[in-house]
PDB file of N, CA, C and O in Angstrom, chain B, residues numbered from 101:
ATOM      1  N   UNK B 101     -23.653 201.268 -93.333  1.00  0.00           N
ATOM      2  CA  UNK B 101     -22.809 200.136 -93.655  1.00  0.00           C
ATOM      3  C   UNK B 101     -23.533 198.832 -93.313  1.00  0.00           C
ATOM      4  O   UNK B 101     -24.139 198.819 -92.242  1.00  0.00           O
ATOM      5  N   UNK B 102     -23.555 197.596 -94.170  1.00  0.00           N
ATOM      6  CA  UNK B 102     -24.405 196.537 -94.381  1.00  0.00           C
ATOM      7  C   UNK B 102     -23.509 195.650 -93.800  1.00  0.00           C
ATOM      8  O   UNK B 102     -22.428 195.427 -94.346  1.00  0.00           O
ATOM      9  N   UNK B 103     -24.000 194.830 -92.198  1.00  0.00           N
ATOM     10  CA  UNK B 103     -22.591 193.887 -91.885  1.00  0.00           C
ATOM     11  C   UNK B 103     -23.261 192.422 -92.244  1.00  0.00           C
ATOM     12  O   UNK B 103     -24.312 191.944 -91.817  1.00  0.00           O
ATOM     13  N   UNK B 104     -22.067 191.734 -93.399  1.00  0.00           N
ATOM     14  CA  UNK B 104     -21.840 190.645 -93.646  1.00  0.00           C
ATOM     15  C   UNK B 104     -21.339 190.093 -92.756  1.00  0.00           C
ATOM     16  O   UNK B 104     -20.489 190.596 -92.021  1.00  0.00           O
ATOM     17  N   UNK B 105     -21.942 188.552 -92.642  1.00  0.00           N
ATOM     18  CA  UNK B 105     -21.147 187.284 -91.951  1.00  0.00           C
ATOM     19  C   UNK B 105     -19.916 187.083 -92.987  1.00  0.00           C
ATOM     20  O   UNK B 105     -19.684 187.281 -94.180  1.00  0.00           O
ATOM     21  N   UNK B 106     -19.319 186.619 -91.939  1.00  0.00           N
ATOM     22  CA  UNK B 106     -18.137 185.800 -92.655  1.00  0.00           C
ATOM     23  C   UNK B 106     -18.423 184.821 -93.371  1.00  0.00           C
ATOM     24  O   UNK B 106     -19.470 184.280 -93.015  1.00  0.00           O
ATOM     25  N   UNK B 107     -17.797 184.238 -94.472  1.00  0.00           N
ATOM     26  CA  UNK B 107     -17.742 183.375 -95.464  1.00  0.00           C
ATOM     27  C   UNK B 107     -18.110 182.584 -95.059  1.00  0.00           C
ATOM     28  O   UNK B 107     -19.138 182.127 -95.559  1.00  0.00           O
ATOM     29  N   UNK B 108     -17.232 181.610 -93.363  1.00  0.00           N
ATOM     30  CA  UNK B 108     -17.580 180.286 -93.033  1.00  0.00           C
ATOM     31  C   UNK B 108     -18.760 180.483 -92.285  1.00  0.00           C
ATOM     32  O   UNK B 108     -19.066 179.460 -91.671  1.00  0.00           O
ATOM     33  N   UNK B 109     -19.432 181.304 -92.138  1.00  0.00           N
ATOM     34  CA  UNK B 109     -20.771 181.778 -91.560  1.00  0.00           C
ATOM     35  C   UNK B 109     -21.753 181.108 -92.574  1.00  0.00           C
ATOM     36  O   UNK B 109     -22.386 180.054 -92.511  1.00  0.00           O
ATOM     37  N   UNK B 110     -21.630 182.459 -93.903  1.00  0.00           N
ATOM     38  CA  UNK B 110     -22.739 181.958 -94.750  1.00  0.00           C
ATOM     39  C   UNK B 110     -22.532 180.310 -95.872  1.00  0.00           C
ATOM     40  O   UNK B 110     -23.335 179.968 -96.740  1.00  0.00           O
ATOM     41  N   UNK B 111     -21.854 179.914 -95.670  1.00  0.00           N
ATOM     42  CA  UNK B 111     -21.525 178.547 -96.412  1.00  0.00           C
ATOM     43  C   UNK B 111     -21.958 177.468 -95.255  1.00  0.00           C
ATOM     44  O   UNK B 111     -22.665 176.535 -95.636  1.00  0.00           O
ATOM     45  N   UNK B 112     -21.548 177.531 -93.718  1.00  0.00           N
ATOM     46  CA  UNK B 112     -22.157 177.228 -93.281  1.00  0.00           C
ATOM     47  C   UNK B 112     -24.120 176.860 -92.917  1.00  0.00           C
ATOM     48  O   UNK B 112     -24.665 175.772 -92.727  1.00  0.00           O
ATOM     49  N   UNK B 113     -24.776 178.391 -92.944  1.00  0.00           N
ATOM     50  CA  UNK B 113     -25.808 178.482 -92.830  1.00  0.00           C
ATOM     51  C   UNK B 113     -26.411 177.986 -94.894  1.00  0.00           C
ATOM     52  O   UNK B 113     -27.617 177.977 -95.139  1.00  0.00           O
ATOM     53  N   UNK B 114     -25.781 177.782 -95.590  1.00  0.00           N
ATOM     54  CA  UNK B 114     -25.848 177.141 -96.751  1.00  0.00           C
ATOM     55  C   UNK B 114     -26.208 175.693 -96.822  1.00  0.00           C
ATOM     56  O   UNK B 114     -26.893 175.002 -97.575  1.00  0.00           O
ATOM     57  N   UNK B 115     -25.657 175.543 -96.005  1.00  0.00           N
ATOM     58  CA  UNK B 115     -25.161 173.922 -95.816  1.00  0.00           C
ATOM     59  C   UNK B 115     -26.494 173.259 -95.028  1.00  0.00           C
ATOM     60  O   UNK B 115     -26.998 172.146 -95.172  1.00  0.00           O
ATOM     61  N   UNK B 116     -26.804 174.178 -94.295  1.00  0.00           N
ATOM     62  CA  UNK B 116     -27.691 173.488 -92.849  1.00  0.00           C
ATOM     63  C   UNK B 116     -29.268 173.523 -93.562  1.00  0.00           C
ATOM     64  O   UNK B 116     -30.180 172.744 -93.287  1.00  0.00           O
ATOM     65  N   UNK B 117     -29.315 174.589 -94.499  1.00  0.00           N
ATOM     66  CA  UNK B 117     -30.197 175.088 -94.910  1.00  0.00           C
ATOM     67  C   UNK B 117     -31.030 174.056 -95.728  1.00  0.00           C
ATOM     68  O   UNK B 117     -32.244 173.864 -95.668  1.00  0.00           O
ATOM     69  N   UNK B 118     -30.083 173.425 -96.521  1.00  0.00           N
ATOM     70  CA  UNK B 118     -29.893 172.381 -97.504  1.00  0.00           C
ATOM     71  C   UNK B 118     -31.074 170.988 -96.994  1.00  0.00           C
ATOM     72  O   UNK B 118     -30.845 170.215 -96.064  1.00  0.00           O
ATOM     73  N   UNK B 119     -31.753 170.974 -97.477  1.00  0.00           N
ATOM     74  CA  UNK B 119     -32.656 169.485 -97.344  1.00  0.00           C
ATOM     75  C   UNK B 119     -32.145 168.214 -97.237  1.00  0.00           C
ATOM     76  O   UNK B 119     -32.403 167.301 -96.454  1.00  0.00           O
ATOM     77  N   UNK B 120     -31.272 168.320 -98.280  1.00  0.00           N
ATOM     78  CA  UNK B 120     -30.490 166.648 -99.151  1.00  0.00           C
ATOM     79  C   UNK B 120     -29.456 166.856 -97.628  1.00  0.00           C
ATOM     80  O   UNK B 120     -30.050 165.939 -97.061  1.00  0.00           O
ATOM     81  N   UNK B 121     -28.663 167.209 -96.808  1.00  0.00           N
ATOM     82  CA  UNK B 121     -27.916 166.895 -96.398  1.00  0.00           C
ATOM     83  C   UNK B 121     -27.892 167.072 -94.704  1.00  0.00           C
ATOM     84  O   UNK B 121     -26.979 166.944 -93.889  1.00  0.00           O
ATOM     85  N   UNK B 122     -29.262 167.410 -94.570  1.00  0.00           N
ATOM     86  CA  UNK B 122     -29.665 167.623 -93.103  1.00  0.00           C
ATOM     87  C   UNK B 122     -28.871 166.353 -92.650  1.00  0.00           C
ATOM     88  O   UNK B 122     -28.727 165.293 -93.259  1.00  0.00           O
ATOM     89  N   UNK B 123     -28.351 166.762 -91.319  1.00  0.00           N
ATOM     90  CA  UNK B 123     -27.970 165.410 -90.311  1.00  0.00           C
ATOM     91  C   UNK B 123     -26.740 165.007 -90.632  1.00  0.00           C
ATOM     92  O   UNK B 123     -26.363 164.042 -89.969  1.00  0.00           O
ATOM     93  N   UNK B 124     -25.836 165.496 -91.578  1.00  0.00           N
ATOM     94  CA  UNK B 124     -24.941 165.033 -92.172  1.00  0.00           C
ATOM     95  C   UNK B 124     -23.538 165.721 -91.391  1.00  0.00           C
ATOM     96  O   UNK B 124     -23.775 166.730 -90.727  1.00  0.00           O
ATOM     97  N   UNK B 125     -22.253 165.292 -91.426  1.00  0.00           N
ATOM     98  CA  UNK B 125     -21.398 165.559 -90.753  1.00  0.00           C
ATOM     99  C   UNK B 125     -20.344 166.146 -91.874  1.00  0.00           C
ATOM    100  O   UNK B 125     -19.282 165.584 -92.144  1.00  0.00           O
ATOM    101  N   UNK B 126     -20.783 167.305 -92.454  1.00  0.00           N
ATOM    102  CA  UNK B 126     -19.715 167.820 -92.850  1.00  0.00           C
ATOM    103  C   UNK B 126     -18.978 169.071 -92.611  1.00  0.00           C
ATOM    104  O   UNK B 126     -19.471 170.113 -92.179  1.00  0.00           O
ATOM    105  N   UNK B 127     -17.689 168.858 -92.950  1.00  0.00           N
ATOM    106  CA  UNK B 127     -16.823 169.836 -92.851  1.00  0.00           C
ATOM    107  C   UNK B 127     -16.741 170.272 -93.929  1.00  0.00           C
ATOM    108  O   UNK B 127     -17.322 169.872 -94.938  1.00  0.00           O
ATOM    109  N   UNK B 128     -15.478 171.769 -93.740  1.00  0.00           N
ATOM    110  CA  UNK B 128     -15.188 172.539 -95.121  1.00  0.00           C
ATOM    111  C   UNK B 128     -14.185 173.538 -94.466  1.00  0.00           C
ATOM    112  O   UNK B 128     -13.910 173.807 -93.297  1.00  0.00           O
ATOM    113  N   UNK B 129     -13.788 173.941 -95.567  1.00  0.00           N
ATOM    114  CA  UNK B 129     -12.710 174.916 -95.128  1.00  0.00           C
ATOM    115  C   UNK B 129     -12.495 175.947 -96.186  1.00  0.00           C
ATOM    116  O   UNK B 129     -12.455 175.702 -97.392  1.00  0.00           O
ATOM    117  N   UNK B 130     -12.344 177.268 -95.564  1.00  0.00           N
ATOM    118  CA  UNK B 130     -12.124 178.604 -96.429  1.00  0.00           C
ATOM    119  C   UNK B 130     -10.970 178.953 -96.829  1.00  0.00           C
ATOM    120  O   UNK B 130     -10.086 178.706 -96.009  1.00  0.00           O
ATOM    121  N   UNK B 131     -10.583 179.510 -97.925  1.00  0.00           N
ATOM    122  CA  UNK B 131      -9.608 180.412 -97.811  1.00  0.00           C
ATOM    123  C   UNK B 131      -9.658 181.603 -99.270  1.00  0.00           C
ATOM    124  O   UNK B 131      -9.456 180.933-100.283  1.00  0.00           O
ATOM    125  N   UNK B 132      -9.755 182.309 -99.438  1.00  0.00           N
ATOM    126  CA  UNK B 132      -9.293 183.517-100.443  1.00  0.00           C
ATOM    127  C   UNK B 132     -10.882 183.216-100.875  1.00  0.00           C
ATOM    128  O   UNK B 132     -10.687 183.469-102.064  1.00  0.00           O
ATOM    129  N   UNK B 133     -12.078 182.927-100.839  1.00  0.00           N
ATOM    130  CA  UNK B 133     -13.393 182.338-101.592  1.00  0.00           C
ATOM    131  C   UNK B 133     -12.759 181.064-102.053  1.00  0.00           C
ATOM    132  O   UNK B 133     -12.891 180.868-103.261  1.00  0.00           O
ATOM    133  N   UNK B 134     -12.055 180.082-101.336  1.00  0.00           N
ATOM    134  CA  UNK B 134     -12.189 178.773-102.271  1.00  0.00           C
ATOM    135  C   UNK B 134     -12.818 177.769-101.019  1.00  0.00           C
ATOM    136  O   UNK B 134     -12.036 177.159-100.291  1.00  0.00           O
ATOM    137  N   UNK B 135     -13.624 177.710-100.922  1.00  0.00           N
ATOM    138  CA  UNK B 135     -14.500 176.068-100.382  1.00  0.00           C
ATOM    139  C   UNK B 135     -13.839 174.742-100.531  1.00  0.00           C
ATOM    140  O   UNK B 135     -13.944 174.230-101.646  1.00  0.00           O
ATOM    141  N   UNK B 136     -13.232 174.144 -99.694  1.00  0.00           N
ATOM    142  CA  UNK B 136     -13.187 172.982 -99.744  1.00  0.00           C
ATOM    143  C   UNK B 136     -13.929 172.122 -98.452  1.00  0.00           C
ATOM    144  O   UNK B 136     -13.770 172.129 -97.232  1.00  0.00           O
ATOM    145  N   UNK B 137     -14.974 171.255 -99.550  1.00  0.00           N
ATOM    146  CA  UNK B 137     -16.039 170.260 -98.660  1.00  0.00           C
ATOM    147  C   UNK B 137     -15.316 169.360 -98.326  1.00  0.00           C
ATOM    148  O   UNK B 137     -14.314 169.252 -99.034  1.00  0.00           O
ATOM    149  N   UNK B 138     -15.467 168.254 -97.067  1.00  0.00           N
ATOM    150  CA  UNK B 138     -14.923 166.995 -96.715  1.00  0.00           C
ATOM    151  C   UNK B 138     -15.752 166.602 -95.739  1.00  0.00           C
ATOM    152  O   UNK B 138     -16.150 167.322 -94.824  1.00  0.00           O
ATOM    153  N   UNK B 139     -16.050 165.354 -95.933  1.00  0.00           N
ATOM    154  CA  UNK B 139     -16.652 164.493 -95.167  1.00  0.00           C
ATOM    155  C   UNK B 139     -17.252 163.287 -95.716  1.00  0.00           C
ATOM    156  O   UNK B 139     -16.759 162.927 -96.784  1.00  0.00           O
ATOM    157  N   UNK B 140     -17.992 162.728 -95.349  1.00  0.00           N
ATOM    158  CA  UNK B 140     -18.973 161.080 -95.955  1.00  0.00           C
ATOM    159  C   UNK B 140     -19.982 161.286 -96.303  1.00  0.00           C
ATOM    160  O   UNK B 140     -20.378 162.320 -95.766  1.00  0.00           O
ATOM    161  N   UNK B 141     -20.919 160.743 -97.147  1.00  0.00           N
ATOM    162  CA  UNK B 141     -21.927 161.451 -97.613  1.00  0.00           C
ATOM    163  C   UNK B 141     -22.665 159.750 -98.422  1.00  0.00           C
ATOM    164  O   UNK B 141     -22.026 158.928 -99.078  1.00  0.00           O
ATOM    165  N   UNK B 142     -23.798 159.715 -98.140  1.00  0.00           N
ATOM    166  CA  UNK B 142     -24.054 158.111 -98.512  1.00  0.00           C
ATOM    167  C   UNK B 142     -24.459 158.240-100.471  1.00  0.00           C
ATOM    168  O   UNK B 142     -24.392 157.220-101.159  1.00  0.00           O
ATOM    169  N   UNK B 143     -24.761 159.305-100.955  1.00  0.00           N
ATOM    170  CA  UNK B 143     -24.803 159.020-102.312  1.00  0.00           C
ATOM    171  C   UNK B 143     -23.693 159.854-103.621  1.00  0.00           C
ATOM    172  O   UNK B 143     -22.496 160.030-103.397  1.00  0.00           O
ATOM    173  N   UNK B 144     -24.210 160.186-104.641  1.00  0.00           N
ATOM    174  CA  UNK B 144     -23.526 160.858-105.122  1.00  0.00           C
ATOM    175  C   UNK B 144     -24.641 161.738-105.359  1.00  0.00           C
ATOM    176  O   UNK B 144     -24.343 162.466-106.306  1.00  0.00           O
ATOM    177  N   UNK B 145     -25.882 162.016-104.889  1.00  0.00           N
ATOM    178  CA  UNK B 145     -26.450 163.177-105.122  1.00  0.00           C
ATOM    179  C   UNK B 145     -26.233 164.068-104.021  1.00  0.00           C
ATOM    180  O   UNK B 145     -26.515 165.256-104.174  1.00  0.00           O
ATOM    181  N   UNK B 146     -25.778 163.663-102.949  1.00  0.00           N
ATOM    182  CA  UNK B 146     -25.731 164.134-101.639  1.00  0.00           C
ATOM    183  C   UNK B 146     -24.179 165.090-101.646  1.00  0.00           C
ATOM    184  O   UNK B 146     -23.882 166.013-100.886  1.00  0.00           O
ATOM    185  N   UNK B 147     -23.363 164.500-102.774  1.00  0.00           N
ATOM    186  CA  UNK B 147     -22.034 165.154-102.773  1.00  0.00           C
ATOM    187  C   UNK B 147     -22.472 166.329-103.778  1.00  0.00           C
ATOM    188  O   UNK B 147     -22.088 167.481-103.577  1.00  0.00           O
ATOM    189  N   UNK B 148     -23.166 166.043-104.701  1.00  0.00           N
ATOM    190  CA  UNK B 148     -23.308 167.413-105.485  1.00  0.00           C
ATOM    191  C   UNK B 148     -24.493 168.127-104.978  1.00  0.00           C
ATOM    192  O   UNK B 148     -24.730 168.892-105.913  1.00  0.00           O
ATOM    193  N   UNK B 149     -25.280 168.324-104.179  1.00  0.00           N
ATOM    194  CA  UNK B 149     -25.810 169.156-103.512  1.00  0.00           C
ATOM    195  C   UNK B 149     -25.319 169.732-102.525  1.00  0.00           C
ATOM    196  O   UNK B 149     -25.781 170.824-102.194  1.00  0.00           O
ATOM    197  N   UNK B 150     -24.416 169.233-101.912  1.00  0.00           N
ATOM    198  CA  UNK B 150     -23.904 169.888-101.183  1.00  0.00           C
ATOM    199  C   UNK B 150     -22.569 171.254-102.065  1.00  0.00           C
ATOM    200  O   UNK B 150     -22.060 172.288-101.630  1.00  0.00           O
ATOM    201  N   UNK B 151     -22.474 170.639-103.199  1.00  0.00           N
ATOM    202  CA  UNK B 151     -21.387 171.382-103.862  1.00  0.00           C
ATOM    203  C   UNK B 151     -22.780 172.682-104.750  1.00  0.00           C
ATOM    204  O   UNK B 151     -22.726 173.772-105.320  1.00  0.00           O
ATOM    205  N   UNK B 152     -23.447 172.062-104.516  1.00  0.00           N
ATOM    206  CA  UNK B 152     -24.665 173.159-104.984  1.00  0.00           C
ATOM    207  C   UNK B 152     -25.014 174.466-104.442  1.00  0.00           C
ATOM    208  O   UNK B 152     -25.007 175.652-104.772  1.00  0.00           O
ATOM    209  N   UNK B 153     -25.453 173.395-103.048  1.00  0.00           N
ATOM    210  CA  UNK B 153     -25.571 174.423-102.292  1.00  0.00           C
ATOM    211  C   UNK B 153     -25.078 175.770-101.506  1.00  0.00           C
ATOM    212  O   UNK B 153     -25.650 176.568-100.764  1.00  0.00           O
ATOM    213  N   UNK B 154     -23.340 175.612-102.172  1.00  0.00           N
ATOM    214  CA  UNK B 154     -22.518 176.699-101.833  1.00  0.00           C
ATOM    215  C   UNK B 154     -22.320 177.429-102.776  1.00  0.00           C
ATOM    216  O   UNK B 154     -21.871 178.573-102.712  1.00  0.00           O
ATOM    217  N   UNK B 155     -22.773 176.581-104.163  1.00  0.00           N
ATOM    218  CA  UNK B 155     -22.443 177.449-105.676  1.00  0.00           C
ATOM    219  C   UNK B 155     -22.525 179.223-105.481  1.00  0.00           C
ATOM    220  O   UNK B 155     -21.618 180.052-105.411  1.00  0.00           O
ATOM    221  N   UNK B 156     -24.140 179.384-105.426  1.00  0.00           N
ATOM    222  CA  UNK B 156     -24.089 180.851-105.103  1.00  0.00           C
ATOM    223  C   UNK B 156     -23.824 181.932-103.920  1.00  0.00           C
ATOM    224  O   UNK B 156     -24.004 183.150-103.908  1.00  0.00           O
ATOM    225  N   UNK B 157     -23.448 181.251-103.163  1.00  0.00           N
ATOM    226  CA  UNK B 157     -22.959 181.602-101.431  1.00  0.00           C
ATOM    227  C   UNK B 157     -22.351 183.176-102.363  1.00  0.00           C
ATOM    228  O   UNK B 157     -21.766 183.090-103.443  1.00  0.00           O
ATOM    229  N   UNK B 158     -22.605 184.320-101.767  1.00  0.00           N
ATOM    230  CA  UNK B 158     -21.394 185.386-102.247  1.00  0.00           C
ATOM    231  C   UNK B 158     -20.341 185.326-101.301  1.00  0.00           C
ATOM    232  O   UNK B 158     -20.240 185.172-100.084  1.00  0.00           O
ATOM    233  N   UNK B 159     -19.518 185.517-102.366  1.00  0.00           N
ATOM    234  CA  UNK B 159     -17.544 185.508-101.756  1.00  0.00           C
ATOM    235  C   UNK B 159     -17.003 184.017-101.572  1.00  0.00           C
ATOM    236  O   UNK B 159     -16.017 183.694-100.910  1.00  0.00           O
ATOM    237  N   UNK B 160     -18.234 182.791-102.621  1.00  0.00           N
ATOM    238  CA  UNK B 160     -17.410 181.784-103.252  1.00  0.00           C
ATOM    239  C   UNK B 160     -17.294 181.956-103.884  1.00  0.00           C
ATOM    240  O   UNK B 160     -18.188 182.262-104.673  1.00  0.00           O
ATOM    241  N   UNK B 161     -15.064 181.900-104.372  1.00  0.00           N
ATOM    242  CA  UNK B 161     -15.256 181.966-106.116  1.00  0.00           C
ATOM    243  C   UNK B 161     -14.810 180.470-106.621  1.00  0.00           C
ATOM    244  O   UNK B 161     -14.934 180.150-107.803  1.00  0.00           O
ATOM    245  N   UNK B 162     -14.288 179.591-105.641  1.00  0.00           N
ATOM    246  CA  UNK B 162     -14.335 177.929-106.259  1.00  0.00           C
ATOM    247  C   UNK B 162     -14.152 176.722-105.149  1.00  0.00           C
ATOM    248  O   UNK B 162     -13.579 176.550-104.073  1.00  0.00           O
ATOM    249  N   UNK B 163     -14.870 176.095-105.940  1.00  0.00           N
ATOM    250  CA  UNK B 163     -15.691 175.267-104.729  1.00  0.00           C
ATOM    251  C   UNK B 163     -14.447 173.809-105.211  1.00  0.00           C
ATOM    252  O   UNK B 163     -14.177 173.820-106.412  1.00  0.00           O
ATOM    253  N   UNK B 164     -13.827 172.786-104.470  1.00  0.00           N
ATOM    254  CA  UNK B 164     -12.926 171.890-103.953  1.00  0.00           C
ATOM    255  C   UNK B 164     -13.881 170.731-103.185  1.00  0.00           C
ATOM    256  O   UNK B 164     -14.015 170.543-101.976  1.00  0.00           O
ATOM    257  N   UNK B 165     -14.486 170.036-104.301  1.00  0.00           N
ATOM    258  CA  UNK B 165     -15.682 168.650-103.415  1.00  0.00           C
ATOM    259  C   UNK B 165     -14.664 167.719-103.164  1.00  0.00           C
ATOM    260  O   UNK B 165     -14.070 167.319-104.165  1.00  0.00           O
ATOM    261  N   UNK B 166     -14.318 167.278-102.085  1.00  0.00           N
ATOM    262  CA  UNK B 166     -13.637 166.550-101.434  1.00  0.00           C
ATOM    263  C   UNK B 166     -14.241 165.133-101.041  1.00  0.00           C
ATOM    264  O   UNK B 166     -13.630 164.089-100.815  1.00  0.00           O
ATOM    265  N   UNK B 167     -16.054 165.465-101.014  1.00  0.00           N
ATOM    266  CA  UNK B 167     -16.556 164.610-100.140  1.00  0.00           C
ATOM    267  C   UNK B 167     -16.563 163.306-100.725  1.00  0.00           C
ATOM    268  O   UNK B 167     -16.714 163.175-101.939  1.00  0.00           O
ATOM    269  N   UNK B 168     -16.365 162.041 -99.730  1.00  0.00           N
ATOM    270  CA  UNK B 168     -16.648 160.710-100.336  1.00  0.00           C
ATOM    271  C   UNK B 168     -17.907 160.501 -99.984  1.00  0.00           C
ATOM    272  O   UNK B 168     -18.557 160.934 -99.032  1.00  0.00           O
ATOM    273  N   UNK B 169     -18.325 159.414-101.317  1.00  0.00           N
ATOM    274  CA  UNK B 169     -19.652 158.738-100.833  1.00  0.00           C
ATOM    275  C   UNK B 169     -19.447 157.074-100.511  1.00  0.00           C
ATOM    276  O   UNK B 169     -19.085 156.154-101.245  1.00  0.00           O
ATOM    277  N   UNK B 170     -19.811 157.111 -99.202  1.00  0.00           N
ATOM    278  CA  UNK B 170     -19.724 155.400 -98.737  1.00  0.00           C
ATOM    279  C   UNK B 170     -21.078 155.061 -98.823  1.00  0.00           C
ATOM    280  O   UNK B 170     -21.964 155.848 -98.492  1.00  0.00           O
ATOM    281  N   UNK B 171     -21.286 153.941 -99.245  1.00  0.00           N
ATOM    282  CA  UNK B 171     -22.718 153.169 -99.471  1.00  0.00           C
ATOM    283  C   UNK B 171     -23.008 152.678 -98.348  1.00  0.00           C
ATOM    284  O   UNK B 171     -24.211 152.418 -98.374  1.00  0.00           O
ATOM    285  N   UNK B 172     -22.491 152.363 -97.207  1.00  0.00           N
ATOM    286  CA  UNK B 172     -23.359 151.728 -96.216  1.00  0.00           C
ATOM    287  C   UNK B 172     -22.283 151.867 -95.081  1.00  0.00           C
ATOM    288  O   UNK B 172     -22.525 151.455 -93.947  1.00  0.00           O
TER     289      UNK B 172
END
């Protein structure tokens, strides 16, 4: 038997993994495979990489980008 992390495990380690969003303070939250991101994020490439970077996570089936982007 093959033991999987939990969801907020690997979306987590997704997240950290991620280049574009090192250092960044975000949250998220699970439920049934649905992802919802939240937090600040200074561009709008920074919000869709992060929505990227969970795309193929297995046992996401829909991702909820929440995040704002503040410019400064």
């Amino acid at each position: 038997m093959i033991n999987v992390p939990p969801l907020d495990d690997r979306v987590l380690t997704a997240l950290e993994r991620n280049p574009y969003l090192a250092h960044r303070n975000l949250r998220f939250e699970t439920a049934s495979g649905r992802v919802t991101l939240k937090g600040i994020v200074s561009s709008y490439f920074q919000k869709q990489m992060a929505q990227e970077a969970i795309r193929y996570v297995d046992g996401v089936s829909e991702i909820a980008n929440e995040l704002e982007v503040c410019w400064g």
